[in-house]
PQR file with spaces between the fields and no chain letter, atoms N, CA, C, O and H, PARSE charges and radii, in Angstrom:
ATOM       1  N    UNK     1      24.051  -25.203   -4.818 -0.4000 1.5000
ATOM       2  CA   UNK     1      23.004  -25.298   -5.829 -0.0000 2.0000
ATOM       3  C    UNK     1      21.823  -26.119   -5.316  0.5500 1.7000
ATOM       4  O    UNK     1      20.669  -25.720   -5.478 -0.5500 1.4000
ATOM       5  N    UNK     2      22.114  -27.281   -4.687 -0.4000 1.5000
ATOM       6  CA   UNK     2      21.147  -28.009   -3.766 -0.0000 2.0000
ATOM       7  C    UNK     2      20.410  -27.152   -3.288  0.5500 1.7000
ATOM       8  O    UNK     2      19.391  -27.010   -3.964 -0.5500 1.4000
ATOM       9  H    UNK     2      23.051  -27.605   -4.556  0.4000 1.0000
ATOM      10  N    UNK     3      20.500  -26.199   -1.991 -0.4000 1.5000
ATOM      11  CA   UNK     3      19.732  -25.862   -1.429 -0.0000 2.0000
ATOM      12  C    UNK     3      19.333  -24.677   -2.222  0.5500 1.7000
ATOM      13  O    UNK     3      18.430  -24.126   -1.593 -0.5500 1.4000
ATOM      14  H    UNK     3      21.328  -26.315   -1.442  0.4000 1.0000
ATOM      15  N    UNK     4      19.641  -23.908   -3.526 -0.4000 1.5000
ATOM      16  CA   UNK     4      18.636  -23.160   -3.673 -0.0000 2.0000
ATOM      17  C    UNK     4      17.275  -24.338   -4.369  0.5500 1.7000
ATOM      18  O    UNK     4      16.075  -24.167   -4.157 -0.5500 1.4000
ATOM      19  H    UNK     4      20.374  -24.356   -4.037  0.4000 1.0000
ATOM      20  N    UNK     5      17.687  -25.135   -4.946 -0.4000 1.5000
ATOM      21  CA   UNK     5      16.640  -26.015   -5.440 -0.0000 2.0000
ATOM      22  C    UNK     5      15.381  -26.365   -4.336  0.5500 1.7000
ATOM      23  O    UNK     5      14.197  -26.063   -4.189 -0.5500 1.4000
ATOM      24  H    UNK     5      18.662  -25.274   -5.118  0.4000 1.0000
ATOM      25  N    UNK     6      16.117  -26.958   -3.854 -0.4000 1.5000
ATOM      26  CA   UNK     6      15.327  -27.262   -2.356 -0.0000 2.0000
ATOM      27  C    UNK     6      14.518  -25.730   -1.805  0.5500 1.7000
ATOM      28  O    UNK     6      13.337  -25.920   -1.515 -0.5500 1.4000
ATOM      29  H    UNK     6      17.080  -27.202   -3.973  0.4000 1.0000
ATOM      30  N    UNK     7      14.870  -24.683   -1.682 -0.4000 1.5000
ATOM      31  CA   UNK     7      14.110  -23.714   -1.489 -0.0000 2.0000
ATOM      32  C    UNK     7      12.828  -23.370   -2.675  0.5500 1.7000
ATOM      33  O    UNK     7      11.716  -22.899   -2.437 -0.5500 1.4000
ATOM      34  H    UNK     7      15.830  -24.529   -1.918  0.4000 1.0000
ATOM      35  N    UNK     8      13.492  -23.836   -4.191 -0.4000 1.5000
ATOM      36  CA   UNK     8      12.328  -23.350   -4.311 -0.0000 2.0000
ATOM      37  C    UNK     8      11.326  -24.166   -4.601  0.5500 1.7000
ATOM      38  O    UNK     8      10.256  -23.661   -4.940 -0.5500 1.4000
ATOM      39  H    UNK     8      14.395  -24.219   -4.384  0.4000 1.0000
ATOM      40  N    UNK     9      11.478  -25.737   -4.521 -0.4000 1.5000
ATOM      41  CA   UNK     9      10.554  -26.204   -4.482 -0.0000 2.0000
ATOM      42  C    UNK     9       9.491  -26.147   -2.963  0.5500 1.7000
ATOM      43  O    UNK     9       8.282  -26.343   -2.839 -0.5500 1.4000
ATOM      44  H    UNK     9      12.347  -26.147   -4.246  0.4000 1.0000
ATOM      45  N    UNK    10      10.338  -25.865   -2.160 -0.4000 1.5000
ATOM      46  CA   UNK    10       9.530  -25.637   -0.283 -0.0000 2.0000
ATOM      47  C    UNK    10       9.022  -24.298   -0.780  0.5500 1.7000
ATOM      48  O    UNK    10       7.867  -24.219   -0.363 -0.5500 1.4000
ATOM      49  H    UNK    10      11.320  -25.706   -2.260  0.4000 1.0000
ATOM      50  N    UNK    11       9.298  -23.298   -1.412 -0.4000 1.5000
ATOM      51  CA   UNK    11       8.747  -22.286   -1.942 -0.0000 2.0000
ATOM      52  C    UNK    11       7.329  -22.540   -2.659  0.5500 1.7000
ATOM      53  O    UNK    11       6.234  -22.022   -2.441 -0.5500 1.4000
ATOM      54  H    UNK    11      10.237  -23.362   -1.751  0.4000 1.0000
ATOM      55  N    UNK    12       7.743  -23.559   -3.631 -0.4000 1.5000
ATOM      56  CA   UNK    12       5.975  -23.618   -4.217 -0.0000 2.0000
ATOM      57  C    UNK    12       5.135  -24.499   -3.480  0.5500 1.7000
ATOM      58  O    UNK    12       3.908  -24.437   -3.395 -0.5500 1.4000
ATOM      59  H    UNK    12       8.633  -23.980   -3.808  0.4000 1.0000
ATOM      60  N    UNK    13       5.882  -25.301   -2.968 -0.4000 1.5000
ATOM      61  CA   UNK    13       4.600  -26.117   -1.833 -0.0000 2.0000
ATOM      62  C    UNK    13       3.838  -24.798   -1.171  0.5500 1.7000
ATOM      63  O    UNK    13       2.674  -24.437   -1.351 -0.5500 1.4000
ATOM      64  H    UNK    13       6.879  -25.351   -3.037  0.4000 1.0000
ATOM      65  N    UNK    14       4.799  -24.236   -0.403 -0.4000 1.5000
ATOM      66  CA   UNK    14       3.905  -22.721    0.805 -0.0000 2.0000
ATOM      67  C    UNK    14       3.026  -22.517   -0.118  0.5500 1.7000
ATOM      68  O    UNK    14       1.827  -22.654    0.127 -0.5500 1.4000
ATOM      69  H    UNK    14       5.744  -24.529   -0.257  0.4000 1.0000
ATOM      70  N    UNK    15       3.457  -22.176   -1.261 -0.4000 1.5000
ATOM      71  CA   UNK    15       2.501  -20.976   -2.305 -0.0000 2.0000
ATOM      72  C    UNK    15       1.487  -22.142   -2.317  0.5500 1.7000
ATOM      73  O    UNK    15       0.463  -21.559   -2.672 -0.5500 1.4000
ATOM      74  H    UNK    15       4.431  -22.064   -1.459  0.4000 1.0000
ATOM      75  N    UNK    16       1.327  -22.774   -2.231 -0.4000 1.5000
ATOM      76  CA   UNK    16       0.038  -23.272   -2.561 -0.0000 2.0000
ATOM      77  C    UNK    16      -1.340  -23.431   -1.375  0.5500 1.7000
ATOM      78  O    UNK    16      -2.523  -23.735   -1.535 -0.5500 1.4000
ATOM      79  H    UNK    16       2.160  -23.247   -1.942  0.4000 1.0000
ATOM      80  N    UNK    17      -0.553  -23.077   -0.196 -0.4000 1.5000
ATOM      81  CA   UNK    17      -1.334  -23.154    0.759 -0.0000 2.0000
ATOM      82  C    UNK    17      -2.087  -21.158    1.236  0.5500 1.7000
ATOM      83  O    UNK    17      -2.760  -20.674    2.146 -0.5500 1.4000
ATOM      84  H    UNK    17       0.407  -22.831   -0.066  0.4000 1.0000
ATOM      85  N    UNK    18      -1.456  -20.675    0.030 -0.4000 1.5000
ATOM      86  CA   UNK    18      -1.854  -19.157    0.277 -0.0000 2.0000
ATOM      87  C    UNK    18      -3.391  -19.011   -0.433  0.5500 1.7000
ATOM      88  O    UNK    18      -3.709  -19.530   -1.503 -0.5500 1.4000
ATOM      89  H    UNK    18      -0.909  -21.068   -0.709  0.4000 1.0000
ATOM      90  N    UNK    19      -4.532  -17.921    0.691 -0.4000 1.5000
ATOM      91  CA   UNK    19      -5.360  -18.154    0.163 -0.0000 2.0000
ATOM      92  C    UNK    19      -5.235  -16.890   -1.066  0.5500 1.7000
ATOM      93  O    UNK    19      -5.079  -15.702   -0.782 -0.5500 1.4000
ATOM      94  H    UNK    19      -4.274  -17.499    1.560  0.4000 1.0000
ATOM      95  N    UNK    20      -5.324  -17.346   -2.250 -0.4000 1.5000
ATOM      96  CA   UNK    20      -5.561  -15.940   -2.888 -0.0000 2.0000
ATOM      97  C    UNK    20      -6.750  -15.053   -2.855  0.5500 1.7000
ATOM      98  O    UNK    20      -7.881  -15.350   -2.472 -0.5500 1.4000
ATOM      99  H    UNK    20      -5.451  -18.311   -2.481  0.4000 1.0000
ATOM     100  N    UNK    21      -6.276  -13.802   -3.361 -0.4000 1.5000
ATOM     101  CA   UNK    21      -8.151  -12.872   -3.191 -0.0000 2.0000
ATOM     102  C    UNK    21      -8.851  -13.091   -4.890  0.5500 1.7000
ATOM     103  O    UNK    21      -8.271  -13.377   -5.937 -0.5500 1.4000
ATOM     104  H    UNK    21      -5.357  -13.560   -3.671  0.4000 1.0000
ATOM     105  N    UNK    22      -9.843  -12.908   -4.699 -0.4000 1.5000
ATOM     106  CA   UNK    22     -10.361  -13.228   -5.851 -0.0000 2.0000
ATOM     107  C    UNK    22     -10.327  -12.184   -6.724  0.5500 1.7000
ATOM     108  O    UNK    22      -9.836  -11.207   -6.159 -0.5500 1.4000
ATOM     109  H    UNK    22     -10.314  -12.676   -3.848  0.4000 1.0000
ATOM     110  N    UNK    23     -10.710  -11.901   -8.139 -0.4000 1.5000
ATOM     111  CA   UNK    23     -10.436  -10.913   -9.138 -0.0000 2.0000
ATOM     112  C    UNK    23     -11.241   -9.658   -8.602  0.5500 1.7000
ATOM     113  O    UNK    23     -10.757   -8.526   -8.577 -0.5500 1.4000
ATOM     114  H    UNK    23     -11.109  -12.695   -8.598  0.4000 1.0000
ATOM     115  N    UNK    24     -12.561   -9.986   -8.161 -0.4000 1.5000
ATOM     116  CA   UNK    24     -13.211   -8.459   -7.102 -0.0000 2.0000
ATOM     117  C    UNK    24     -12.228   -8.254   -6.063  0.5500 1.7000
ATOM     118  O    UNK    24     -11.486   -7.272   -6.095 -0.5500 1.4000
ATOM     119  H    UNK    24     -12.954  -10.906   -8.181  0.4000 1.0000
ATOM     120  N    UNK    25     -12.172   -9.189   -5.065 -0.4000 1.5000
ATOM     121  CA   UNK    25     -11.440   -8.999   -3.851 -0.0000 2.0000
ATOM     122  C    UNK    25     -10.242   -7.660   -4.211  0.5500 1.7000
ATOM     123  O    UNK    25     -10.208   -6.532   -3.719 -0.5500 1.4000
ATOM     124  H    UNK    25     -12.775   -9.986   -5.039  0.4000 1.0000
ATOM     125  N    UNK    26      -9.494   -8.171   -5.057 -0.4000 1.5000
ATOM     126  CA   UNK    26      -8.172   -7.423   -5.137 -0.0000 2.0000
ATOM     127  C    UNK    26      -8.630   -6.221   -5.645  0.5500 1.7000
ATOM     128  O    UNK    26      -8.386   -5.174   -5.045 -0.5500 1.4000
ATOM     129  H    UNK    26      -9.522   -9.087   -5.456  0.4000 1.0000
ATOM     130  N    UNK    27      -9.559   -6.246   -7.158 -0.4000 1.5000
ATOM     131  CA   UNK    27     -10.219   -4.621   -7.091 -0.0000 2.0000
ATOM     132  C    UNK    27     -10.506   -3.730   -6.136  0.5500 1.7000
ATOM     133  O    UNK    27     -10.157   -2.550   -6.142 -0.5500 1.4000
ATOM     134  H    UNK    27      -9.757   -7.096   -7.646  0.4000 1.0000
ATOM     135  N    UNK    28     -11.255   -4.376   -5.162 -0.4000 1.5000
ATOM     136  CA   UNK    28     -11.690   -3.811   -4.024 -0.0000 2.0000
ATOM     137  C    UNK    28     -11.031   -3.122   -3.207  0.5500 1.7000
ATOM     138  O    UNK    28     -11.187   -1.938   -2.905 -0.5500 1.4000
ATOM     139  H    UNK    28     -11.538   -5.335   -5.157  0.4000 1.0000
ATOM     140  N    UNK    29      -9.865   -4.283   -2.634 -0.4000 1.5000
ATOM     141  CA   UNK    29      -8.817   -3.720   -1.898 -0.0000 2.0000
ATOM     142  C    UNK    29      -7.899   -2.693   -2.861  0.5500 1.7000
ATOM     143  O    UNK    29      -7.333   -1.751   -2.306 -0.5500 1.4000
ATOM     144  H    UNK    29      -9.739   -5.244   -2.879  0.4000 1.0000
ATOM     145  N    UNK    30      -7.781   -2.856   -4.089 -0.4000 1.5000
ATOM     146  CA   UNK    30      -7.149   -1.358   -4.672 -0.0000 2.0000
ATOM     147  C    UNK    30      -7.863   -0.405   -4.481  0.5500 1.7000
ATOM     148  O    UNK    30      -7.334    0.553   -3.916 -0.5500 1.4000
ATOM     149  H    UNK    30      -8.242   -3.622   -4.539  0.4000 1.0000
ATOM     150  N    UNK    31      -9.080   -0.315   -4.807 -0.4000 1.5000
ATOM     151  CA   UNK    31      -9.835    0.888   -4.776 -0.0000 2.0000
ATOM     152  C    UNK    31      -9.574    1.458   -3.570  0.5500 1.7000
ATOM     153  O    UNK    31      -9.369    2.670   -3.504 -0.5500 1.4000
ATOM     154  H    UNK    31      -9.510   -1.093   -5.266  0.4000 1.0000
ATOM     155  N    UNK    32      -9.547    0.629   -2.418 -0.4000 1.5000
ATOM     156  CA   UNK    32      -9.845    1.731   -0.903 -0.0000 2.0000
ATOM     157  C    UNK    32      -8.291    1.898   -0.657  0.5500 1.7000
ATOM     158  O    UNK    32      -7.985    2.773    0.154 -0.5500 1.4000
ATOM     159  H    UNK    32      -9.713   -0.355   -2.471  0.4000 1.0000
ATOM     160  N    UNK    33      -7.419    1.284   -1.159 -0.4000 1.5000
ATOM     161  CA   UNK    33      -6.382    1.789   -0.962 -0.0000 2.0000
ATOM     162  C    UNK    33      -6.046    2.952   -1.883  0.5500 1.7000
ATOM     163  O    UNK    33      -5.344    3.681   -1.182 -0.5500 1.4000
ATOM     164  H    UNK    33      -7.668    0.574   -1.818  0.4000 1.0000
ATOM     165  N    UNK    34      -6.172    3.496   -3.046 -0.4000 1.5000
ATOM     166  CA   UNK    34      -5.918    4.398   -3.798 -0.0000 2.0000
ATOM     167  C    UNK    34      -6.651    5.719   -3.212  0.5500 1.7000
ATOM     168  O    UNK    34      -6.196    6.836   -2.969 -0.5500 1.4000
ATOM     169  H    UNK    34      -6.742    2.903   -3.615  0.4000 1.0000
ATOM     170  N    UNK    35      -8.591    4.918   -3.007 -0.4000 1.5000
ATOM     171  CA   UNK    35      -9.217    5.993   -2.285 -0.0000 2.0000
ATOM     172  C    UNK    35      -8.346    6.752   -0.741  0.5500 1.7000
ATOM     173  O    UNK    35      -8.087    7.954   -0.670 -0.5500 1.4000
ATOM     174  H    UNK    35      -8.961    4.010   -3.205  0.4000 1.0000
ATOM     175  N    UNK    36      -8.079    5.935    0.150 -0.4000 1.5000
ATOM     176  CA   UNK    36      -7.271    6.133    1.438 -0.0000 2.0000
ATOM     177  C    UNK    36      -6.273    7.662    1.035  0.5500 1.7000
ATOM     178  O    UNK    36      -6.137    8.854    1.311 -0.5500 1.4000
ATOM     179  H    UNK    36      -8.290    4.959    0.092  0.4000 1.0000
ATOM     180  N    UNK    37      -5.659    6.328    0.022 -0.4000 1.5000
ATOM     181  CA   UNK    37      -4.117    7.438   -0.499 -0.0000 2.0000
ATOM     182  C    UNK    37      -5.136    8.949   -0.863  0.5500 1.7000
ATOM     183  O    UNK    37      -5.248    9.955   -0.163 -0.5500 1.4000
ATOM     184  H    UNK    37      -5.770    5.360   -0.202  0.4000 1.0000
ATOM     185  N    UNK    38      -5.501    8.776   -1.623 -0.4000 1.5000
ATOM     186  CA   UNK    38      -5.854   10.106   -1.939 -0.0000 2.0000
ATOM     187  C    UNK    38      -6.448   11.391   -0.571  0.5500 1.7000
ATOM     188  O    UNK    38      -6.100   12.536   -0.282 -0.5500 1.4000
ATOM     189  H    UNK    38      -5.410    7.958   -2.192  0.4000 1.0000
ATOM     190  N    UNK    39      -7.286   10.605   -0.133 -0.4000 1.5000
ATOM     191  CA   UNK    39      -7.895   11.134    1.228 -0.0000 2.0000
ATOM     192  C    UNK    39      -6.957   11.667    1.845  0.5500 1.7000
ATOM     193  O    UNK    39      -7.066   12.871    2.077 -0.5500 1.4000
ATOM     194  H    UNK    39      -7.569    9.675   -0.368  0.4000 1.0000
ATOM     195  N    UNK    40      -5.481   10.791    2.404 -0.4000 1.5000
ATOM     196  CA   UNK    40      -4.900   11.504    3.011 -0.0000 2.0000
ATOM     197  C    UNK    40      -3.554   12.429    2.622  0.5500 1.7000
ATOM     198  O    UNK    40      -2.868   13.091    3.401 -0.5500 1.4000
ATOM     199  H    UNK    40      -5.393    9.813    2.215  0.4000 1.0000
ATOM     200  N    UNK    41      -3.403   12.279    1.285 -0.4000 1.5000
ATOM     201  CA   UNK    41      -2.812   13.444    1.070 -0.0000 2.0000
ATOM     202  C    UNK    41      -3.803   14.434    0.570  0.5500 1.7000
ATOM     203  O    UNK    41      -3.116   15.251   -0.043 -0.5500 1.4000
ATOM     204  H    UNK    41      -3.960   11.741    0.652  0.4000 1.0000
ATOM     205  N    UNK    42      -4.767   14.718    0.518 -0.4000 1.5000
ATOM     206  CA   UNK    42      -5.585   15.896    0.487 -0.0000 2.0000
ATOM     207  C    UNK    42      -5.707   16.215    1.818  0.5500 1.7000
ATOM     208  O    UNK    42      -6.221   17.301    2.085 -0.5500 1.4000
ATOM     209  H    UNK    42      -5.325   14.055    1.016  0.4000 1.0000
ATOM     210  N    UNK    43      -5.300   15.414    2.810 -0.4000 1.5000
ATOM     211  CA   UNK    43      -5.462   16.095    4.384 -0.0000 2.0000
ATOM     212  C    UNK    43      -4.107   17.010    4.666  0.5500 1.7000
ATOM     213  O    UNK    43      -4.072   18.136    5.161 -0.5500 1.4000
ATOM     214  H    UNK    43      -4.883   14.532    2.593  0.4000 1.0000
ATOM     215  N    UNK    44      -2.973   16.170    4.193 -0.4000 1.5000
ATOM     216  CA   UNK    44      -1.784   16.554    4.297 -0.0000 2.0000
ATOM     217  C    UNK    44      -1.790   17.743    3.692  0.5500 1.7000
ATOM     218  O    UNK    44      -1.652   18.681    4.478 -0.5500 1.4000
ATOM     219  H    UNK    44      -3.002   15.255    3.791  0.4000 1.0000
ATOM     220  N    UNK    45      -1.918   18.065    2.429 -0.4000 1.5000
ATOM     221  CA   UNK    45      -2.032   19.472    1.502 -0.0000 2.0000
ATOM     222  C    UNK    45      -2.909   20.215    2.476  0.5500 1.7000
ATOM     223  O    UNK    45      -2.223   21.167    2.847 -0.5500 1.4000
ATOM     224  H    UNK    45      -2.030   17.303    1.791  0.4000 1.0000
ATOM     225  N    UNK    46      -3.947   20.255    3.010 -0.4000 1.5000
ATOM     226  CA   UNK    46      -4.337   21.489    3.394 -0.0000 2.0000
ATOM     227  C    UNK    46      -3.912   21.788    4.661  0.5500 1.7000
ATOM     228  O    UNK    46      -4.117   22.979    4.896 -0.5500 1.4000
ATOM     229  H    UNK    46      -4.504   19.481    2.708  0.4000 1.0000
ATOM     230  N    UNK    47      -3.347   21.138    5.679 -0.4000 1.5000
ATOM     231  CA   UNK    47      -2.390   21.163    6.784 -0.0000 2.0000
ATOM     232  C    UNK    47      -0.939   21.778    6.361  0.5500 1.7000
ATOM     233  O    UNK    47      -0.390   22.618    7.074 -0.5500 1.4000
ATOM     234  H    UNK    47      -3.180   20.171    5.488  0.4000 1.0000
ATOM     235  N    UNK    48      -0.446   21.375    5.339 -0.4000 1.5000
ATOM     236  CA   UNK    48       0.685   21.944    5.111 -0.0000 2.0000
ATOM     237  C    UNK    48       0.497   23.381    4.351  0.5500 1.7000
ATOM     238  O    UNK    48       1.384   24.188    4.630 -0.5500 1.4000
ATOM     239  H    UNK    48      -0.892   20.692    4.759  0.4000 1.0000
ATOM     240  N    UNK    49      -0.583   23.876    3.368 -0.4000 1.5000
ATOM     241  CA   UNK    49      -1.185   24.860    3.244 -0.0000 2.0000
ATOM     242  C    UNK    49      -1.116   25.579    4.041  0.5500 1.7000
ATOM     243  O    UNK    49      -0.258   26.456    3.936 -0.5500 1.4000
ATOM     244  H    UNK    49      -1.304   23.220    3.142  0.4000 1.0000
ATOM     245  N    UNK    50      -2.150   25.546    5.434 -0.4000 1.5000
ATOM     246  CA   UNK    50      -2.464   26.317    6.586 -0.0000 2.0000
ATOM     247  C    UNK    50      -1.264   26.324    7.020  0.5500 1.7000
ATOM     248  O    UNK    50      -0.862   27.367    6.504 -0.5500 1.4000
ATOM     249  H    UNK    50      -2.847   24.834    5.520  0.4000 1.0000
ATOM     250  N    UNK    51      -0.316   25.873    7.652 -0.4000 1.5000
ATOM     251  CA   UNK    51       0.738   25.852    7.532 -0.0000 2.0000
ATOM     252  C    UNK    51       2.023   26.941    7.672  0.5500 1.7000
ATOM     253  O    UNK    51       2.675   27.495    8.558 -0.5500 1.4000
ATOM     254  H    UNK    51      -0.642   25.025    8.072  0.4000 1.0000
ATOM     255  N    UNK    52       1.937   26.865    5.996 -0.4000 1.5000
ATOM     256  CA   UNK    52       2.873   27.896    5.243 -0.0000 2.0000
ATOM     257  C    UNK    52       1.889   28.951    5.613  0.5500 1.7000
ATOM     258  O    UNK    52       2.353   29.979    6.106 -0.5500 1.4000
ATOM     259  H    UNK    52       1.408   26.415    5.277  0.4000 1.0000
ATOM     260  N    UNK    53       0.677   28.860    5.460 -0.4000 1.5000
ATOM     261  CA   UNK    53      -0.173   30.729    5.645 -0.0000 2.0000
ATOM     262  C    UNK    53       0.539   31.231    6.778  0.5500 1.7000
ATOM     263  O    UNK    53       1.295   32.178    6.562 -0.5500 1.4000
ATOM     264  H    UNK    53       0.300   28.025    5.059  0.4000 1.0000
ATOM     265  N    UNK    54       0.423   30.664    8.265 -0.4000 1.5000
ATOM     266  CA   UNK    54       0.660   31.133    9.467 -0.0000 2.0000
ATOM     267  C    UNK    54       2.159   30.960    9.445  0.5500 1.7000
ATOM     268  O    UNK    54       2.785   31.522   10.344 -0.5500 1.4000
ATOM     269  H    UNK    54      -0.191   29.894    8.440  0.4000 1.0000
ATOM     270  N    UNK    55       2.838   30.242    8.522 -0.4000 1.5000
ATOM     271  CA   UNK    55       4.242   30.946    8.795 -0.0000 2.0000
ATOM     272  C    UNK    55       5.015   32.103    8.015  0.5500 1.7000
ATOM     273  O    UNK    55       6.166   32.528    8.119 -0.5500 1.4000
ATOM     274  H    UNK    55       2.329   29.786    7.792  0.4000 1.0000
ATOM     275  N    UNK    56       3.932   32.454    7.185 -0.4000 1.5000
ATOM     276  CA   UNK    56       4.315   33.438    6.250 -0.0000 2.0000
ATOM     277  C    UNK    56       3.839   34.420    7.277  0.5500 1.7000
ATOM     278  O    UNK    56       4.669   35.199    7.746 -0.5500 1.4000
ATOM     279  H    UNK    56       2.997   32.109    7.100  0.4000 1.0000
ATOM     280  N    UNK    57       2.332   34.477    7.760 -0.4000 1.5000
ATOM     281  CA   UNK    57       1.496   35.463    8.012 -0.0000 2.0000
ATOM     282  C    UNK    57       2.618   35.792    9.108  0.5500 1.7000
ATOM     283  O    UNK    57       2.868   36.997    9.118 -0.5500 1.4000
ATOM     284  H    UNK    57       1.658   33.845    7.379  0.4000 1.0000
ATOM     285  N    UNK    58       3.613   34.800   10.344 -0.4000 1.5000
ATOM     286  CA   UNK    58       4.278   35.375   11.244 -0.0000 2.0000
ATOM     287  C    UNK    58       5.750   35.614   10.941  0.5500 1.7000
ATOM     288  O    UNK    58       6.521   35.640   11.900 -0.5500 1.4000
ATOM     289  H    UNK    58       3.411   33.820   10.336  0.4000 1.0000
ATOM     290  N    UNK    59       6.198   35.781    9.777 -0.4000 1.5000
ATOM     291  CA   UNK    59       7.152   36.134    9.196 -0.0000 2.0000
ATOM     292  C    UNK    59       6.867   37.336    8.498  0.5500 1.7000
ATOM     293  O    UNK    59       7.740   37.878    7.820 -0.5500 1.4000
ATOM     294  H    UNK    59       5.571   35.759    8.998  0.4000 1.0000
């Protein structure tokens, strides 16, 4: 029981030395990550599209 105590107080000391992002920051970084995501499964869909055409078309 000691040492989980001891962990989590060494736990909130660290946390305090983390820099956080600010309320834009983290918007930000969601946005280009959602944007990203999206980007590349719209790359993936039309690769896997073309794809299936040429394996249908050689079937």
């Amino acid at each position: 029981m000691n040492k989980l105590i001891k962990y989590l107080k060494e736990t909130k000391v660290e946390l305090r030395h983390v820099n956080w992002p600010t309320r834009n920051q983290a918007f930000n970084y969601t946005a280009i990550v959602i944007g990203l995501s999206i980007l590349v499964g719209i790359y993936l869909g039309v690769f896997d599209a073309l794809f299936s055409y040429l394996i249908m078309k050689l079937i």
